[in-house]
C-alpha angles and dihedrals in degrees: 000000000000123000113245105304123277099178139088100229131038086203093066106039086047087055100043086058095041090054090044091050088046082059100059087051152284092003101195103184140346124201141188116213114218129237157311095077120211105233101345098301130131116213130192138153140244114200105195114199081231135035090224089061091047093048075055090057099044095051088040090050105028105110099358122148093198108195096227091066089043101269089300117165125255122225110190128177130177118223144172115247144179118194137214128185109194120175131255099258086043094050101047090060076045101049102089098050092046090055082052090053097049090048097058103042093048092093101055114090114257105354120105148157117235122184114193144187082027108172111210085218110146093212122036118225125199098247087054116127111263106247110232112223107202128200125214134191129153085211120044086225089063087044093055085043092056097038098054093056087049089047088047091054090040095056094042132247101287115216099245127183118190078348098302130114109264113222132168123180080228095078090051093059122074099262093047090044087046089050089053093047086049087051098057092047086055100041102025099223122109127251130201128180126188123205098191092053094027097223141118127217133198129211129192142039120356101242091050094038086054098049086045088054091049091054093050098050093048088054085059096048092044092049086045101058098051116119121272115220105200102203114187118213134198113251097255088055087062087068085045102051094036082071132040101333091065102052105047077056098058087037086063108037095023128276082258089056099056124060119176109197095204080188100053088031085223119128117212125219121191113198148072126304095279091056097049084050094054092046087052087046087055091053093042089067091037083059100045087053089063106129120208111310088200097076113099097278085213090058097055133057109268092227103037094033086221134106101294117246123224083005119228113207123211130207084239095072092252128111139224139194102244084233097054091045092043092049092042080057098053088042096062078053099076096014099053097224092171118195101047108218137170110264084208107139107028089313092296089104106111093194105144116235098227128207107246084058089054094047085054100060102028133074116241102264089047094055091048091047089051092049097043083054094049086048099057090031080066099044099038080053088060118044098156097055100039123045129184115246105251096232104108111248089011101123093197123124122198130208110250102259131206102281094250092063140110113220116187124190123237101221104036098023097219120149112239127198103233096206098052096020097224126100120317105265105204120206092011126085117227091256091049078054096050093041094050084048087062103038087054094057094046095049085047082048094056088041088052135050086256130154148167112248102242087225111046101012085236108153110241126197111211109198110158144001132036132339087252096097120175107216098233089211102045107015096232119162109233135193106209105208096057106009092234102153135219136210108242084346092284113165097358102116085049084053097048092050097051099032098044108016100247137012088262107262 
């Protein structure tokens, strides 16, 4: 850092200490930060390829009044740093929490959060400069420390229940696409959930992003506690309901609403009394359309009753139309139907589709969207066996793994913890992890005017106006001061003012 300038050019005084740090070793990169500057003092940063080179720099610079900044003095320090470059459109839903960041870390000696090449633009366009975030700590166990709470904003606050993500099919159709977009207009904060890895996040400032979880959780809970209609069918009406019939279904009440268990040959509704009505409706004319069962069950399609047409024969000895079995294919697509059997004898038939056969009778998209979905059918069964790779867009899934182990993912190469599954914290337990997260929410709490809701423990961030707040979960009127709190706000401003002398304006 350089004292408040004494000297007539900033190009020459950049280059003089540029030529004097190429000097001390592999100088990678040295950067100006712009203005404005904080009490008169110009920063910048020197990245060396080695530690060793940049312990040179700092003993050659420390305390130097080199003539061509005027005899100003140099403060140098050596640190320890990690970098990020996100782009324009990815900062600016980051730019709140990083301001937080920085906030809170500004008190501890010698750690800090720098963001550079930052363009004031309102709108960013895609050809903007990336912005660097760059990470600073005299000790690497502050650096992990720090790094962990950036990589947590960068990746997003995961809605977790009894710490695990909440999903719900709900949030991948339109009306529940629809509710979340609703959610960020109300709240301001960005949402982004994610069907493949079954997850929510949620971007922007703590107290929002807190009401908004509340919400969403409540929507599962809600969802979750909806009534379940369990309809049997008759084994022909499986064939019937793994084509059109289905899907119109699904089409009507919502693809989560509706299950079908080809093995127990039982479809699920979820919902209230008039969609259960509507689902056995939908079974009722599946049922009126039954052709003869007389007829040799061997000789007909399983799912149109009728001669099949261009006739697929299974190993099993019953045969299919190409299209039926084609369009029963493409249905376990979207439906999940996972495993694939013959519906031969009443549905009762366990003959395996294979997948040469479905190869055979499906395009190739088909057939690899048939498989992805059987993929994920298979992972999203078995959560406790199979976790995401927490970098954000990365579709591995990784084994559980003894606790003492280092998992590192193929495609990304970042370390997981595979007791915690989040990145491998080196030098801190899972507990140390969970007990920093909360420390540094309570130390950005004291530095803020922030306080639990006395109804529903909320945290809750008061930066303007009077001490009469309105809790925006649970509605609770709150004095401030004191945190008493009043019915419908009744009788509040009388008590501030004769408890506390005004309503604190």
């Amino acid at each position: 850092m350089l004292e408040r300038p004494n000297y007539s050019s900033n190009d020459i005084g950049t280059k003089g200490i540029r030529d004097m740090l190429e000097e001390c070793g592999e100088l990678i990169s040295f950067d100006v930060l712009p203005p404005p500057h904080r009490e008169g003092m110009v920063k910048a940063w020197a990245h060396f390829a080695s530690p060793h080179d940049a312990q040179v720099a700092h003993d050659h610079l420390d305390g130097r009044r080199p003539n061509f900044i005027g005899r100003t003095r140099l403060s140098v320090r050596h640190v320890q740093t990690m970098s990020y470059m996100l782009p324009q459109r990815i900062y600016q839903k980051m730019e709140g929490d990083i301001a937080k960041l920085r906030c809170t870390w500004q008190g501890s000696n010698r750690v800090g959060v720098s963001v550079i090449e930052r363009k004031f633009n309102t709108i960013a366009a895609e050809d903007s400069p990336p912005v660097l975030i760059k990470l600073s700590a005299e000790y690497i166990k502050q650096l992990s420390q720090l790094k962990l709470a950036f990589e947590r904003i960068q990746h997003g606050d995961i809605v977790m229940q009894d710490k695990k993500p909440v999903w719900d099919d709900y949030f991948s159709r339109p009306v529940g696409i629809s509710y979340l977009r609703n959610l960020e207009r109300f709240h301001g904060i960005d949402i982004q959930a994610e069907p493949t890895r079954r997850t929510i996040a949620l971007f922007g400032p703590i107290v929002q992003r807190d009401s908004a979880r509340y919400e969403i959780l409540g929507k599962v809970n809600h969802l979750r506690s909806q009534k379940f209609w369990d309809i049997p069918l008759a084994g022909r009406l499986i064939g019937l309901f793994v084509s059109g019939d289905l899907i119109k279904l699904q089409q009507n009440i919502g693809r989560e609403n509706v299950v079908l268990n080809l093995e127990k040959r039982i479809l699920t509704i979820r919902g209230n009394e008039r969609i259960h009505q509507a689902a056995c409706k939908a079974v009722q004319l599946a049922q009126s359309r039954h052709v003869d069962e007389r007829r040799p069950a061997a000789a007909i399609c399983p799912v149109c009753f009728s001669d099949a047409v261009i006739p697929i024969h299974m190993e099993c000895g019953h045969t299919w139309c190409k299209n039926c079995l084609s369009g029963y294919l493409v249905a376990a697509t979207g439906n999940k139907m996972f495993p694939l059997t013959c519906l031969g004898n009443d549905a009762t038939c366990s003959q395996p589709i294979s997948l040469t056969l479905a190869q055979n009778v499906l395009s190739a998209s088909e057939f690899d969207a048939l498989a992805n979905a059987s993929y994920w059918s298979y992972v999203h069964s078995h959560p406790n066996e199979f976790h995401h790779c927490p970098t954000p867009d990365c579709t591995q899934v990784y084994r559980s793994a003894p606790r003492d182990a280092i998992l590192q993912c193929p495609s990304c190469l970042m370390r997981i913890c595979p007791s915690c599954h989040v990145e491998y914290h080196d030098g801190w337990t899972c507990e140390e992890l969970e007990a920093v997260d909360d420390k540094l929410f309570a130390e950005w709490s004291e530095s803020h005017d922030v306080k639990n809701c006395p109804g529903c423990k909320i945290p809750i961030e008061r930066s303007q106006g009077c001490n009469h707040m309105t809790c925006t979960r649970c509605q609770t009127h709150i004095c401030w001061v004191c945190l008493a709190t009043f019915p419908k706000g009744q009788g509040i401003y009388d008590h501030m003012r004769h408890e506390h002398g005004g309503i604190g304006l």
